[in-house]
C-alpha positions as CSV (number, residue, x, y, z in Angstrom):
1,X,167.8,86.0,167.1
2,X,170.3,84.1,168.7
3,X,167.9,82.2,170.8
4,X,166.2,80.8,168.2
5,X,169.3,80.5,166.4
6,X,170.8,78.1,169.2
7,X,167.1,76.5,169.4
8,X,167.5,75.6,165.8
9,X,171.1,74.0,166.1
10,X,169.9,71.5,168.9
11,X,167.4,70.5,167.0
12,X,169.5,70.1,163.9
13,X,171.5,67.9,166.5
14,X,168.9,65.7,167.9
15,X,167.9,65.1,163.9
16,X,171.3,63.8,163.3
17,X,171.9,61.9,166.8
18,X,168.0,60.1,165.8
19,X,169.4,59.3,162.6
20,X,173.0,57.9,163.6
21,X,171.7,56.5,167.0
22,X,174.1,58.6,168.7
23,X,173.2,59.7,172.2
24,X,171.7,63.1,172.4
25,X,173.8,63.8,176.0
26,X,177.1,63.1,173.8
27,X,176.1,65.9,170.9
28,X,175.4,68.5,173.3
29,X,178.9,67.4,175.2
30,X,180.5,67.7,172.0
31,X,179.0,71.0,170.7
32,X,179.5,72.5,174.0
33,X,183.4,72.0,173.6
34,X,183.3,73.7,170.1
35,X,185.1,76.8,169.7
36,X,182.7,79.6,168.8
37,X,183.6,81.3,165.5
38,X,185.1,84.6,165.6
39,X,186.2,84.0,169.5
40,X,188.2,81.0,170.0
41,X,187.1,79.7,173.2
42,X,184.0,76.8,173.5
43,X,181.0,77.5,175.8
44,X,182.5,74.9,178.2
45,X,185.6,77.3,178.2
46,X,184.1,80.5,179.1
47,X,181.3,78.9,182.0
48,X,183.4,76.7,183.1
49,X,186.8,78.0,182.7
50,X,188.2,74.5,181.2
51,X,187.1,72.2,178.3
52,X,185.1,69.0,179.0
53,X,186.1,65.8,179.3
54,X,184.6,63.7,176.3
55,X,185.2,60.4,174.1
56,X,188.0,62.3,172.3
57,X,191.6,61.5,173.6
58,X,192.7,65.1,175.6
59,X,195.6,66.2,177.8
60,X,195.5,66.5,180.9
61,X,196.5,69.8,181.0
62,X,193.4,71.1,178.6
63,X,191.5,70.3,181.4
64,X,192.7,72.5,183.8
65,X,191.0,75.4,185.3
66,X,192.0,78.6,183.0
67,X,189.9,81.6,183.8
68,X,191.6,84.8,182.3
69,X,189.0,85.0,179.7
70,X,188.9,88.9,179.9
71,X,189.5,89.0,176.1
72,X,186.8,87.5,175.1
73,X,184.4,89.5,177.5
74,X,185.8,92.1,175.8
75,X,185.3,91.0,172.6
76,X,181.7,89.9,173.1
77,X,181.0,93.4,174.7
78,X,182.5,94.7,171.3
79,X,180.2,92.6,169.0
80,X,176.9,93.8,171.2
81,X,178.0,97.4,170.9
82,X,178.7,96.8,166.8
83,X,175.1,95.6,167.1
84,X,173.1,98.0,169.1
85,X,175.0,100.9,166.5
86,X,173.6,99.1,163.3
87,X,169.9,99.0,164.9
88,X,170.1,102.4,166.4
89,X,171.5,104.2,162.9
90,X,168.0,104.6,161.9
91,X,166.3,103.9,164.1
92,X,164.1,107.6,166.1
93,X,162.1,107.9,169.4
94,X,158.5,108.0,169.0
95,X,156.2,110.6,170.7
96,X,154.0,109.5,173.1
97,X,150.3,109.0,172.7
98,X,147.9,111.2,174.9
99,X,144.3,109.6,176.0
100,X,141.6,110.0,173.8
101,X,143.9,110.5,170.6
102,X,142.6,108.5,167.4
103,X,145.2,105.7,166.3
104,X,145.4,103.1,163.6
105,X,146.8,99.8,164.6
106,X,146.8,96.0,162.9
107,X,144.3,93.7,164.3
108,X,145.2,90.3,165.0
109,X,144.9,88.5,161.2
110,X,144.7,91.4,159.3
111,X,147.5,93.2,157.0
112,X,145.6,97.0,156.8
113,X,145.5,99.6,159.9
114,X,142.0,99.8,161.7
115,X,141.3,103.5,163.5
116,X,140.8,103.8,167.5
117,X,140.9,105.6,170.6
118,X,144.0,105.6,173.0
119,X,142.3,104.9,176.3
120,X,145.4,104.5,178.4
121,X,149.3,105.5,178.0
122,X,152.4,103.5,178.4
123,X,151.4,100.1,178.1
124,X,148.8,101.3,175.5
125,X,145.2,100.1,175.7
126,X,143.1,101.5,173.0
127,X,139.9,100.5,171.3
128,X,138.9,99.4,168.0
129,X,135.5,99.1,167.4
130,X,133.7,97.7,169.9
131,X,136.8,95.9,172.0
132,X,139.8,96.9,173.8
133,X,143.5,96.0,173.2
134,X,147.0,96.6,174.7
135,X,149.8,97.1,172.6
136,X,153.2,98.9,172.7
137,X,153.9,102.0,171.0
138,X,155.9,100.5,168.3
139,X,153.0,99.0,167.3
140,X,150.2,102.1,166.8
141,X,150.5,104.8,164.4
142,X,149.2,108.2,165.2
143,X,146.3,109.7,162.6
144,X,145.6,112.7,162.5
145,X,141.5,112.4,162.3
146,X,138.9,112.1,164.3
147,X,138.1,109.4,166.3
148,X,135.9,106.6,164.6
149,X,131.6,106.3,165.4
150,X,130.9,103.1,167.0
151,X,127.1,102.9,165.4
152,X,125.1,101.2,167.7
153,X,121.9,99.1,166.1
154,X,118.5,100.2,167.7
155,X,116.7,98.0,169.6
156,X,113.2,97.2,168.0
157,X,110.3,97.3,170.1
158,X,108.5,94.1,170.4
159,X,105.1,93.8,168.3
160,X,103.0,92.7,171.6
161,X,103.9,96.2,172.9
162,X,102.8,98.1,170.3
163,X,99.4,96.4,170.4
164,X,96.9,98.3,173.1
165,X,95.2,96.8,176.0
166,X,91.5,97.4,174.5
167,X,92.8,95.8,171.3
168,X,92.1,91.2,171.8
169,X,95.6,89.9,171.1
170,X,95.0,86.8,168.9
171,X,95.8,83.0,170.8
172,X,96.3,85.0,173.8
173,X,93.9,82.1,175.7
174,X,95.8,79.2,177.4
175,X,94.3,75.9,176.1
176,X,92.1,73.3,178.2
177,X,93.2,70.7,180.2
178,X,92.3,67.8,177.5
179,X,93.5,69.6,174.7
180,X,96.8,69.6,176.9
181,X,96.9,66.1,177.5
182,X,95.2,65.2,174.2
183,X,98.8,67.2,172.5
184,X,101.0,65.2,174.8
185,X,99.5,62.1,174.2
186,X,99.9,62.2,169.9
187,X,103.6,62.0,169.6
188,X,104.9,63.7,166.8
189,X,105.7,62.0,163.3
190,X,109.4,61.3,162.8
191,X,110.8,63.2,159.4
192,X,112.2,61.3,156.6
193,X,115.7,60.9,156.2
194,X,117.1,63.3,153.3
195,X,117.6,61.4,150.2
196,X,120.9,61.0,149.3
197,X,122.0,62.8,145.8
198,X,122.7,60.3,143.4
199,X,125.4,61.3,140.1
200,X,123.3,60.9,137.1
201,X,126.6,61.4,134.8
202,X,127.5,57.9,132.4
203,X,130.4,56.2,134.1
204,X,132.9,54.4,131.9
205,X,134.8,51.4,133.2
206,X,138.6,51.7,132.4
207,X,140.0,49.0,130.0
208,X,142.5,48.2,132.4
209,X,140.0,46.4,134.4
210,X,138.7,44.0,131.6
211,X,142.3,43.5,129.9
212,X,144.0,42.7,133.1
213,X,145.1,39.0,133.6
């Protein structure tokens, strides 16, 4: 989160700098040189070593090189460590998925859990009806059942097929040559437009409209 965290303070920043007509290089100068809460030290400080030079009046000695910034290292290490114990308190390993098991996962746009077939491990690709996915293993549920029937529509054989060769077939002839040209001589007859529906409620003219001056 704290990528989108810092994506949503710059913008935050450029809505205030558009609004003021402050430059947008100054605010990002400015928040660079800000002491991080909890730490201390500015960004500028622990890149660079020093603070940056802005519109703000500074000694000249804030601006020199100071690099021992093991302490904060080593508080920063501490905070990620904090972090990864909170996530990890409940969190469990989850067995792996063998080929050919049936799962359940979420298909894109949909809040239930669809059955499928694991096809490949690791970087899971499994299949949900009639298409393939890949997904991580957070994201698939093992279910104990069977794996889902894809039914397959027949095909329907055609109706000239059925019919037998001793039986005529009905129109089967190709037309003469004048009835050819005679058909692409008579162009066809345009359609009508559609009518459009017309309201057939009463419509009542506001009194505003005849009292107004």
């Amino acid at each position: 989160g704290k990528a989108e965290n810092a994506v949503k303070t710059v913008k935050r920043l450029f809505t205030k700098c558009r609004a003021s007509g402050e430059s947008e290089f100054s605010a990002l100068l400015n928040w660079r040189n800000t002491p991080t809460e909890g730490i201390g030290t500015s960004p500028a400080q622990r890149f660079f070593g020093r603070r940056c030079k802005t519109l703000l009046p500074m000694a000249q000695q804030l601006l020199q090189p100071q690099y021992p910034v093991k302490k904060d290292m080593t508080f920063l290490n501490t905070q990620k460590l904090r972090q990864r114990f909170y996530y990890n308190r409940q969190a469990k390993p989850l067995r792996p998925i063998v080929p050919g098991e049936t799962i359940r996962m979420r298909l894109p746009g949909d809040s239930t859990w669809s059955a499928g077939v694991c096809n490949r491990p690791r970087s899971y690709e499994v299949k949900v009806g009639e298409r393939n996915y890949r997904r991580n293993r957070r994201q698939l549920i093992r279910a104990e059942e069977p794996p889902p029937v894809v039914h397959v529509p027949e095909e329907v054989p055609d109706q000239q097929e059925l019919k037998t060769p001793d039986q005529p077939v009905e129109g089967a002839g190709l037309p003469s040559q004048p009835q050819q040209l005679e058909n692409l001589s008579t162009p066809s007859s345009p359609k009508p437009p559609p009518t459009p529906r017309r309201s057939t409620r009463t419509r009542k003219t506001p009194n505003w409209i005849t009292t107004y001056v």
